[in-house]
VMD Tcl script that draws the C-alpha trace (Angstrom):
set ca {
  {0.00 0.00 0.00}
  {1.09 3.73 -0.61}
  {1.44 6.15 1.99}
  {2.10 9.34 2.05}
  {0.01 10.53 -1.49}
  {-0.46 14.17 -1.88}
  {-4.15 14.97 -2.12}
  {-5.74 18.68 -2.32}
  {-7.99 19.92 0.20}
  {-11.06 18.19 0.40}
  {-13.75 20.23 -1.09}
  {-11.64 22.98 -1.13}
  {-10.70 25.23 -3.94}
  {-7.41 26.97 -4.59}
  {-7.29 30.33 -6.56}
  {-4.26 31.83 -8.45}
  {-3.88 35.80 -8.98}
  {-1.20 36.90 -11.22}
  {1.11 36.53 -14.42}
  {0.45 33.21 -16.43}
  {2.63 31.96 -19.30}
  {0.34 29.53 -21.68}
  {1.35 27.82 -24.21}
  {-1.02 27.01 -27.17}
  {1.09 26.31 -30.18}
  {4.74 25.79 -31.18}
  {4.77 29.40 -32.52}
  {2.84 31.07 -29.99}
  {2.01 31.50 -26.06}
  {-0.44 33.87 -24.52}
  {1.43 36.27 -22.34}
  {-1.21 36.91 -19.28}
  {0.15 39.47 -16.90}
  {-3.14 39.67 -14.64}
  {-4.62 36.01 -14.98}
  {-7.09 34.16 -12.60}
  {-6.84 30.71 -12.48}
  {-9.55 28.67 -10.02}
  {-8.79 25.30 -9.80}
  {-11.43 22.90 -8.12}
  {-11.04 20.25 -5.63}
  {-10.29 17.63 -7.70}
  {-7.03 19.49 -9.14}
  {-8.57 20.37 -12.56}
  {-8.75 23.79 -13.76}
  {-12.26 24.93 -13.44}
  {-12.50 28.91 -14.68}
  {-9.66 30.51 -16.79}
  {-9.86 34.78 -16.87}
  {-6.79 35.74 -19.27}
  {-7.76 39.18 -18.16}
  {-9.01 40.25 -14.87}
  {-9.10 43.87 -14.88}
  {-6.95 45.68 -12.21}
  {-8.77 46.59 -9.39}
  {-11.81 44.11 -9.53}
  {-13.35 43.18 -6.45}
  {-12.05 39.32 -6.11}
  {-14.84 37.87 -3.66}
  {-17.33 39.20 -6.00}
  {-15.43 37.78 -9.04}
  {-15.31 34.61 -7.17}
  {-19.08 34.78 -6.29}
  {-19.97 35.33 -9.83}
  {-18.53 32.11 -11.67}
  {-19.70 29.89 -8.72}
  {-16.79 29.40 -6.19}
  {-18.03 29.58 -2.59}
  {-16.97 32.34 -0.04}
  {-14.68 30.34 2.82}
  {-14.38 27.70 0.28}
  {-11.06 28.30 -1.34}
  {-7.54 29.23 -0.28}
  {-5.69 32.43 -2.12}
  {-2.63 32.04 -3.75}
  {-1.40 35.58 -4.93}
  {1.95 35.82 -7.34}
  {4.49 38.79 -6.07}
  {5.88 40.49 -7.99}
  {9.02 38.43 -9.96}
  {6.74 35.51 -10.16}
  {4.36 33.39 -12.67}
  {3.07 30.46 -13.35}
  {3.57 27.94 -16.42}
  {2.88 24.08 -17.38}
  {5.16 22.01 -15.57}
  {8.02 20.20 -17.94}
  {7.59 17.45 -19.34}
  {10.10 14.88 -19.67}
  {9.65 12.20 -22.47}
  {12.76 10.30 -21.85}
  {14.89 9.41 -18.68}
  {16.42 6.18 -17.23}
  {15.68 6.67 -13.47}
  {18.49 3.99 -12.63}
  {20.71 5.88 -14.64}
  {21.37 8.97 -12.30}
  {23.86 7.35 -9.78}
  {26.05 7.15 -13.34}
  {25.32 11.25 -13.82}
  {28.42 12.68 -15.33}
  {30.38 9.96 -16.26}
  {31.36 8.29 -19.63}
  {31.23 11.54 -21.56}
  {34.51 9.86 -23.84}
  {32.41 7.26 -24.88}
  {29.88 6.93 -27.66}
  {26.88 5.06 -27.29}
  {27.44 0.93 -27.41}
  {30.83 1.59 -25.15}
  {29.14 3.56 -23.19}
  {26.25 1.64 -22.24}
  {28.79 -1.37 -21.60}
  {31.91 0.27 -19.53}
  {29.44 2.41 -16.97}
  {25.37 2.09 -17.73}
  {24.60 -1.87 -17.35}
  {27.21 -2.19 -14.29}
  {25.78 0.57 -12.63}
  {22.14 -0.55 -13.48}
  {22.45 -4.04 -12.43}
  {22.74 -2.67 -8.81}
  {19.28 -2.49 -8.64}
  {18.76 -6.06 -8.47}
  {19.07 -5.66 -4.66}
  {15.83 -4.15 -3.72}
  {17.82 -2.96 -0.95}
  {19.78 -0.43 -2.77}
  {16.78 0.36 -4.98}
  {14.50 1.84 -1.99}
  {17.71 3.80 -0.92}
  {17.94 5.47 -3.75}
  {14.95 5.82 -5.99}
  {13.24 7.96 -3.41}
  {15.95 10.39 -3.79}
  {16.25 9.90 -7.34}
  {12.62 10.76 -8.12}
  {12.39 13.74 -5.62}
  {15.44 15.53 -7.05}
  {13.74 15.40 -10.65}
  {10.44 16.62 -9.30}
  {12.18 19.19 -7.54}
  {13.75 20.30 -10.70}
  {10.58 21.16 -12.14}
  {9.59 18.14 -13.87}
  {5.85 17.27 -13.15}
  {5.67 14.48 -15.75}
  {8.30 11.62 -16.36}
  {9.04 8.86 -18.74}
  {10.86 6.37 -16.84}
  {13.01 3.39 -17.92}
  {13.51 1.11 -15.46}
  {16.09 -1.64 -15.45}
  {15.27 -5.36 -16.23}
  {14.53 -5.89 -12.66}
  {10.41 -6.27 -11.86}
  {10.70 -5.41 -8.14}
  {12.65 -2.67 -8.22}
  {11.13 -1.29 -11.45}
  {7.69 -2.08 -9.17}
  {9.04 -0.05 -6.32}
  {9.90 2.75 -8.95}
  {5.93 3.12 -9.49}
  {5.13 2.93 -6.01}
  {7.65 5.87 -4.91}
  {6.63 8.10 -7.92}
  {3.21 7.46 -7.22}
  {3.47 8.61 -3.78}
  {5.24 11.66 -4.25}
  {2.26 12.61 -6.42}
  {4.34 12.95 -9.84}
  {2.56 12.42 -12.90}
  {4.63 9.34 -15.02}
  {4.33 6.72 -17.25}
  {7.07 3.45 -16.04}
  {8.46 0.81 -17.64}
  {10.61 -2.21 -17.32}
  {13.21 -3.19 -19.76}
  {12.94 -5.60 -22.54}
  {16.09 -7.24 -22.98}
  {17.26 -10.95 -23.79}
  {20.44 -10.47 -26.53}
  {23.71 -8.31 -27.06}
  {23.91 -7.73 -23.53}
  {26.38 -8.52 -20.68}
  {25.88 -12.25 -19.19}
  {25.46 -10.79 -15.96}
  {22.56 -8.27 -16.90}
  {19.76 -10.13 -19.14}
  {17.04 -11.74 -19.28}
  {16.90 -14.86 -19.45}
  {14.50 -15.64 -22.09}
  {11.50 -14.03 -24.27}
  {8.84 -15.75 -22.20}
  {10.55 -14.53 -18.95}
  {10.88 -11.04 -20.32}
  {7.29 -10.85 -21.48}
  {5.73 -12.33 -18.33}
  {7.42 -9.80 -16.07}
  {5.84 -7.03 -17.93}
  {2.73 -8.22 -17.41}
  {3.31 -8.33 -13.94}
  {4.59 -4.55 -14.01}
  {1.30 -3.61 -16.12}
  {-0.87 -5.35 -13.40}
  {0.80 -3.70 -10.57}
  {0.97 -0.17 -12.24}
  {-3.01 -0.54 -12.90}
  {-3.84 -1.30 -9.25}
  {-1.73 1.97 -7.96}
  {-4.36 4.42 -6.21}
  {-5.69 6.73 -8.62}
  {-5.34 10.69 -8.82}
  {-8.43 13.06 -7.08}
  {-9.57 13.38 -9.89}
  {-10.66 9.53 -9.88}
  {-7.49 8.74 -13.02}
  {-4.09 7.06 -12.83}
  {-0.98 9.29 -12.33}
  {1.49 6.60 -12.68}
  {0.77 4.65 -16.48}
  {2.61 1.26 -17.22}
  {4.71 1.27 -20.72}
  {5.84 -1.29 -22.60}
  {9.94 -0.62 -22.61}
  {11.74 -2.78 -25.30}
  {14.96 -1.08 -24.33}
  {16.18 -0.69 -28.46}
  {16.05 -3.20 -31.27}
  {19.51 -4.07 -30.44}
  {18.81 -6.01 -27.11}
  {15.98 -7.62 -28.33}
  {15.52 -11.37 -30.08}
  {13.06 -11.53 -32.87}
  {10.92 -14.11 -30.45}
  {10.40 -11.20 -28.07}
  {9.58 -8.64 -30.47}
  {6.99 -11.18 -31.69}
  {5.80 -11.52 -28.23}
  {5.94 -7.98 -27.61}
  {4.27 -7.83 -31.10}
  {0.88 -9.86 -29.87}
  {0.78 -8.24 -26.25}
  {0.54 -4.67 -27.38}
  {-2.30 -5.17 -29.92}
  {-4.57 -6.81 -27.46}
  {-3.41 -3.95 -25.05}
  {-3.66 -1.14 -27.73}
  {-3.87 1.64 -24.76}
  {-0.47 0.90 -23.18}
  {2.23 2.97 -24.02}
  {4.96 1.82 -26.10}
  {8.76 3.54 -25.41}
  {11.66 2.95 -26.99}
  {15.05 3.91 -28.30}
  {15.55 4.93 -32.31}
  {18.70 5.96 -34.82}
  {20.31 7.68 -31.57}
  {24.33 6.96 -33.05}
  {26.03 5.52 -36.74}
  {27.36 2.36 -34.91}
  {24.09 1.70 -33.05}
  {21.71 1.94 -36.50}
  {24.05 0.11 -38.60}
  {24.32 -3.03 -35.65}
  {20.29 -2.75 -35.80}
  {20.30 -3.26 -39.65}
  {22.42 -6.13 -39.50}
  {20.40 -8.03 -37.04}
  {17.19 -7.51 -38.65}
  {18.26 -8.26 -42.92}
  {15.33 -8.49 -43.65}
  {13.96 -4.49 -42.78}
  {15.50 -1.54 -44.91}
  {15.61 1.28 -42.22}
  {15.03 1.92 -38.34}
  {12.20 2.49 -38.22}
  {11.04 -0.49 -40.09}
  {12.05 -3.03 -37.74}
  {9.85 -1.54 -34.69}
  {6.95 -1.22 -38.13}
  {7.19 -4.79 -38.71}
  {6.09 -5.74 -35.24}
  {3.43 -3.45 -34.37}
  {5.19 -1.22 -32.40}
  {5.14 1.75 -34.16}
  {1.82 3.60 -33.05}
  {0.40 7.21 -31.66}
  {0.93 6.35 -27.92}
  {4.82 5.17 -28.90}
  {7.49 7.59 -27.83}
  {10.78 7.16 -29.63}
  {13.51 8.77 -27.88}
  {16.73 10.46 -30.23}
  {15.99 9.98 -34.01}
  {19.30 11.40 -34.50}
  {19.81 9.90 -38.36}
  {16.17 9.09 -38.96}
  {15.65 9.48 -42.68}
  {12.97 11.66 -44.55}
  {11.04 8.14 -45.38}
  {11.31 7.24 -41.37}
  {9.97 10.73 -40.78}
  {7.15 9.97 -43.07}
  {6.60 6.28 -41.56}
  {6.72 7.67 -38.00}
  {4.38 10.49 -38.80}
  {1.88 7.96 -40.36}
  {1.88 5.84 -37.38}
  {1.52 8.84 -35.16}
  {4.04 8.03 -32.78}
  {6.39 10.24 -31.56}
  {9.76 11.61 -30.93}
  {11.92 12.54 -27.52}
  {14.62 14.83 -28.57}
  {17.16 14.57 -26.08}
  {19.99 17.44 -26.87}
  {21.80 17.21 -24.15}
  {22.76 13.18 -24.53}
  {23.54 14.03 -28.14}
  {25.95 16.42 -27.20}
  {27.43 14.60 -24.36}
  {28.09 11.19 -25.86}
  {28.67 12.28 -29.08}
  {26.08 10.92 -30.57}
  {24.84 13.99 -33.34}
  {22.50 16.51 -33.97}
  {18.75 15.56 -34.23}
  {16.63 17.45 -37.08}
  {13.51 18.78 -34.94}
  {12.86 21.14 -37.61}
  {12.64 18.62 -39.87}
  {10.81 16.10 -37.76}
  {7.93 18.96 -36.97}
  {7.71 19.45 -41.04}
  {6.92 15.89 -41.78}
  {3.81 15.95 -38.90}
  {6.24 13.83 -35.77}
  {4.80 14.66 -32.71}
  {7.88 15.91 -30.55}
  {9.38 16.61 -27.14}
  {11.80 16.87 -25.09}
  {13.73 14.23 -23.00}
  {16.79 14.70 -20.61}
  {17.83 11.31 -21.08}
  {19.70 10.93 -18.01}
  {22.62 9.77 -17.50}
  {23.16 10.06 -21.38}
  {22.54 13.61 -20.95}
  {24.22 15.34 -17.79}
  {21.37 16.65 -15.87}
  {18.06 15.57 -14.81}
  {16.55 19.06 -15.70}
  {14.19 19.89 -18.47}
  {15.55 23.45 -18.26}
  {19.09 22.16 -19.84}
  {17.57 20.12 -21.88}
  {15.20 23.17 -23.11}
  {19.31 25.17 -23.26}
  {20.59 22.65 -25.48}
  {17.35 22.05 -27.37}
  {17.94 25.94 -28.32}
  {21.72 25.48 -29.13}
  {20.96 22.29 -31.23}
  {18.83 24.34 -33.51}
  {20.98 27.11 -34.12}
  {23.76 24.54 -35.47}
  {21.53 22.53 -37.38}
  {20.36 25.65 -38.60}
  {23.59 26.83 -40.10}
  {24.46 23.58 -41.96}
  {24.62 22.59 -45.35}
  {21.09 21.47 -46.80}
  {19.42 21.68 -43.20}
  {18.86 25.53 -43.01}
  {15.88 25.95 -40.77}
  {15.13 28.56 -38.08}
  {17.00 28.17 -34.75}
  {14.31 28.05 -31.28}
  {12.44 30.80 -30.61}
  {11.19 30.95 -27.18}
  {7.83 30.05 -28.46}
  {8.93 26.68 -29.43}
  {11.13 25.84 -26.55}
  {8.23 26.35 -24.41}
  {6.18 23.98 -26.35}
  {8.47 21.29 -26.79}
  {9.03 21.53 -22.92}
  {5.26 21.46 -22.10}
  {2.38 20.95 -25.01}
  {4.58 19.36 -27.51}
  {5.49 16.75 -24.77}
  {2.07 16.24 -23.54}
  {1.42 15.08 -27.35}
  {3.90 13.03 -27.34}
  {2.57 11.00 -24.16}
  {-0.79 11.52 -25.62}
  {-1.74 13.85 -22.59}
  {-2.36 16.71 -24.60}
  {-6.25 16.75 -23.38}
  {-4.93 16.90 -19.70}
  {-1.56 18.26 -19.48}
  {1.04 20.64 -21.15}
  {-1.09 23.98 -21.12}
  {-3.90 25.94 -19.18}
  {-7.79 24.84 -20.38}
  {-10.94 24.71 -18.44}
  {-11.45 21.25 -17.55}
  {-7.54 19.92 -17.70}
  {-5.36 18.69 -14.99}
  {-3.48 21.77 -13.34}
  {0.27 20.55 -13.83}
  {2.24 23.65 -13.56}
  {5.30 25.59 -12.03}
  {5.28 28.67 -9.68}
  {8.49 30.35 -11.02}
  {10.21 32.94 -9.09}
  {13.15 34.96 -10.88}
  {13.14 37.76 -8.07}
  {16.65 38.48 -6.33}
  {15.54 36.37 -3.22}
  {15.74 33.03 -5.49}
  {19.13 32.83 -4.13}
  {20.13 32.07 -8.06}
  {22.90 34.56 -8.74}
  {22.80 33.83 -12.49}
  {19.26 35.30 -12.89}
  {18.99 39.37 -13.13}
  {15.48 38.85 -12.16}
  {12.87 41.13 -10.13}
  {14.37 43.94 -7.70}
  {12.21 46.61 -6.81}
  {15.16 49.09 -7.00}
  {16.07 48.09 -10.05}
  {12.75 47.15 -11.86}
  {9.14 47.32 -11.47}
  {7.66 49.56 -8.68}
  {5.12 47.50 -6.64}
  {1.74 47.82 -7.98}
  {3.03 48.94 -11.12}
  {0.92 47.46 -13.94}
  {3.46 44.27 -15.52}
  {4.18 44.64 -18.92}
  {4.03 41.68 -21.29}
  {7.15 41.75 -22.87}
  {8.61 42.44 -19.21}
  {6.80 38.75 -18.27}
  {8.25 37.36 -21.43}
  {11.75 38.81 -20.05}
  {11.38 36.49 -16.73}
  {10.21 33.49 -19.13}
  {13.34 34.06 -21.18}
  {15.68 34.30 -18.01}
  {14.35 31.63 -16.05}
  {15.13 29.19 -19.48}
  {18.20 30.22 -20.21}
  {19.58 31.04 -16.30}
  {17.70 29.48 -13.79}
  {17.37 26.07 -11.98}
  {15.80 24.38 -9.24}
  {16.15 27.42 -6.79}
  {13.98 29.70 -9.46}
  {10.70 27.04 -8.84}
  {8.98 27.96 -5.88}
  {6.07 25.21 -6.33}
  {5.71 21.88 -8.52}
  {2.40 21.58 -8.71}
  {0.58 17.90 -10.19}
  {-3.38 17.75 -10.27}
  {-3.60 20.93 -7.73}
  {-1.21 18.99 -5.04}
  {2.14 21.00 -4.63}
  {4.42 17.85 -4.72}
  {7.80 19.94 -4.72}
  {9.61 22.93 -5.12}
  {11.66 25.43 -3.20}
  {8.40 27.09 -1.18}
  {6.76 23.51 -0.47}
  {7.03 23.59 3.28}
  {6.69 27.45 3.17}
}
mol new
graphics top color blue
foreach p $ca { graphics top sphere $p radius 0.5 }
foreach p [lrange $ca 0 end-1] q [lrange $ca 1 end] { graphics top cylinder $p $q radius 0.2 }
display resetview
């Protein structure tokens, strides 16, 4: 049983007054300096006002669109603060981050065999697992992610203990359990197909039984993890193949065309299919709830093949960059109709946080942008934001729920604070001797200033709240 599951007030409502950052395309956001937000009881946004017009009474406001006096607690921005989606991270091996930082001279396949499977088959001993996947899990949601992909290892307990702590720390997640039974070390794989398959069932059942969010809806989603093409037999694919079509609502996550070595080992093993992309095509696995993390040398045709299918795409700069691995085409990906977001891809990339990921996202685009037969626009904020919140919401298929600010969604979203009194030097944020008078009327592009800072500048000491279906889970002001 979980203990310890955030949960708003009961029958209580909790208001919002002040700047709001919304995302609602990948080429614009509304910029809402003086924004009311009333989310209900259940953590869903009730009423939206873009606009409330300085100096209007609130009580009578509140009285008009139905919320009860006494009924609701009042959450008022200062100034130097807003809210926004929380981040959304489409990629990121949990048991990865006690290898953060290390292995950068490797590529890929050496990689993965001199530091990620040693370090991952630690968590065979349940033991070590509940020491450190609480930590590991609190230190991403504290970083501002509200919604995580999460590999697991190969290991069903631990990977079952994974679900449990998330879920109880109220983050919103889909988890997964590795598929793996070929081309890796004797000492961490499974054993066979059968054995592989059967444990995921097992993960799936456990998942589905987790206590639902108050809004009566799972938080933590099971997803089928066949950890790349590479590592798996053609008998598990197969078996893989049959589960996920009588399970067509479970999630499918994988890895694709992330480094030269790895997609021309793939194509060997599998003669038969002429790209990629084709191989996870052929058994079934290509589909609009499948996120495909990297797509670093996916071809125009595996654009077109992934767009079909509907899946979509976790770009994952920061790994790229760190092992080497190559510039992904985002530009190009968007063109062809991918669905795409972001992905940290820890401990491929060197930090759990969206916000780097979001900082190399932007400097990935600007080289892509300047070389031959690419061209391309580098990121504008605009599309940073999305990929970081709506664009990944698509990607889960979440869109409906998450990644922006609607009547009737889930309120998943960051209280940012880029005043002085962050304690983040890097940020030249709010100072009222140096700024904005108090009750001076906030400018939009001065809020799109603070957006811009707290992306390119800030980190974990900028969030003030991480907020998941109206429960503040994390964040610098949680026990404020």
């Amino acid at each position: 049983m979980v203990a310890n599951v955030p949960t708003v007030a009961p029958g209580k409502y909790t208001v919002y007054l002040g700047p709001v950052i919304n995302p609602t395309t990948s080429t614009h956001f509304d910029i809402l300096p003086n924004c009311l937000v009333v989310v209900d009881p259940k953590g869903n946004i009730e009423r939206l006002i873009e606009n409330l017009p300085h100096g209007s009474e609130l009580q009578n406001v509140l009285g008009q669109i139905g919320v009860p006096d006494g009924r609701y607690s009042l959450v008022v921005l200062e100034h130097g603060e807003f809210l926004m989606p929380g981040l959304i991270d489409t990629h990121i091996h949990a048991c990865q981050l006690p290898n953060l930082g290390l292995g950068g001279d490797h590529e890929l396949l050496d990689w993965l065999e001199k530091y990620t499977y040693p370090t991952e088959r630690r968590f065979s001993e349940i033991d070590y697992a509940a020491r450190i996947y609480p930590e590991i899990v609190e230190r991403i949601i504290n970083s501002g992610t509200t919604t995580s992909c999460y590999y697991g290892t190969l290991h069903l307990e631990a990977t079952k203990l994974l679900a449990d702590i998330v879920r109880s720390k109220g983050q919103r997640a889909f988890v997964g359990k590795c598929n793996m039974d070929r081309n890796c070390p004797s000492y961490y794989i499974e054993p066979s197909a059968h054995v592989s398959l059967e444990t995921t069932k097992l993960l799936v059942a456990h998942i589905q039984n987790l206590p639902q969010s108050s809004a009566g809806e799972p938080l933590v989603h099971p997803v089928i993890t066949p950890r790349f093409a590479i590592s798996c037999t053609e008998q598990l694919l197969t078996d893989l193949k049959k589960y996920v079509e009588t399970n067509p609502h479970i999630a499918i996550q994988t890895h694709i065309s992330e480094n030269q070595q790895e997609v021309k080992k793939t194509l060997e093993l599998f003669p038969d299919c002429t790209s990629y992309a084709g191989v996870y095509d052929k058994y079934k696995l290509l589909r609009s709830n499948t996120i495909l993390a990297h797509g670093v040398y996916l071809t125009d045709e595996e654009m077109k093949l992934i767009a079909q299918r509907g899946a979509g795409v976790s770009h994952c700069p920061a790994s790229n960059f760190y092992l080497g691995s190559g510039m992904a085409r985002v530009r190009k990906l968007l063109d062809h109709g991918v669905k795409v977001g972001l992905g940290t891809d820890v401990s491929g990339g060197n930090s759990p946080s969206v916000l780097y990921a979001i900082q190399m996202a932007s400097n990935t685009s600007k080289m892509v942008a300047i070389l031959p037969n690419e061209g391309g626009k580098k990121f504008d904020v605009a599309m940073l934001l999305y990929l970081a919140t709506l664009g990944g919401a698509e990607v889960c298929c979440l869109q409906d729920r998450i990644g922006s600010f609607k009547e009737g969604k889930a309120f998943d979203a960051l209280l940012v604070n880029v005043r002085d009194d962050s304690g983040n030097p890097a940020v030249w944020g709010y100072n009222p001797n140096r700024d904005l008078a108090e009750g001076d009327c906030l400018k939009k592009e001065v809020l799109k200033e603070w957006l811009e800072r707290f992306f390119f500048c800030g980190d974990d000491r900028n969030i003030r709240q991480v907020i998941v279906q109206g429960s503040v889970i994390g964040g610098q002001g949680r026990q404020g």
